[in-house]
N, C-alpha and C positions, 0 to 999 in steps of 0.2 A: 504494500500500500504506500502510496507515496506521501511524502509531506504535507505535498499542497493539495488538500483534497478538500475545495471550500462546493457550498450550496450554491444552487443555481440563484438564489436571492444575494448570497454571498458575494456572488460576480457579478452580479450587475450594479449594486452597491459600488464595487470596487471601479468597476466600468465605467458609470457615472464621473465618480470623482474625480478619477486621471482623463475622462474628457474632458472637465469643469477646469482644472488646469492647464490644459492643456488650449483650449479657448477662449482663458485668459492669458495663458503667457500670448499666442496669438493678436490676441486684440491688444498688448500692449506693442509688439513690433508691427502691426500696423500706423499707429498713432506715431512711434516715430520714425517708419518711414515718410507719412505723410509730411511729419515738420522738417524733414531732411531735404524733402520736392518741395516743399514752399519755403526753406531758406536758400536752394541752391536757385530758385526763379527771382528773389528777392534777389541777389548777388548778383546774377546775369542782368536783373533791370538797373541794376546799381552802377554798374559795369558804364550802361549803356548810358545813363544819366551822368555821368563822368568824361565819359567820351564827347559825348553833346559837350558840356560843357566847357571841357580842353577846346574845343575847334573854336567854341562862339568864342573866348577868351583870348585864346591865343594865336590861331591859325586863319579866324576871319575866312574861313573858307577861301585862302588867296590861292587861285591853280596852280595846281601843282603841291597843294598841301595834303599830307596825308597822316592821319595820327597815330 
């Protein structure tokens, strides 16, 4: 007979719970990858409002100008 010899109420109990964890660990590496995609698009606009910037400031858009 073996060790682990649990009831069939016994394993689903068990089953339950290691879902339940395992559905939360989940739904927290969602949440940050979400804030990972919305700081790396916040960075990329940031990027791009920096860039604007530099040209109107500095470069006047004179041809031949490239930042």
């Amino acid at each position: 007979m073996s060790a682990f010899c649990y009831s069939k109420g016994e394993v689903r109990r068990k089953s339950k719970k290691i879902l339940g964890v395992v559905e939360k660990s989940f739904q927290k590496i969602w949440r940050i990858r979400n804030k990972l995609v919305l700081l790396h698009r916040l960075k990329k606009n940031n990027a791009s409002l920096a860039q604007l910037v530099e040209q109107l400031t500095l470069n006047q858009w004179v041809q031949g100008s490239s930042p």
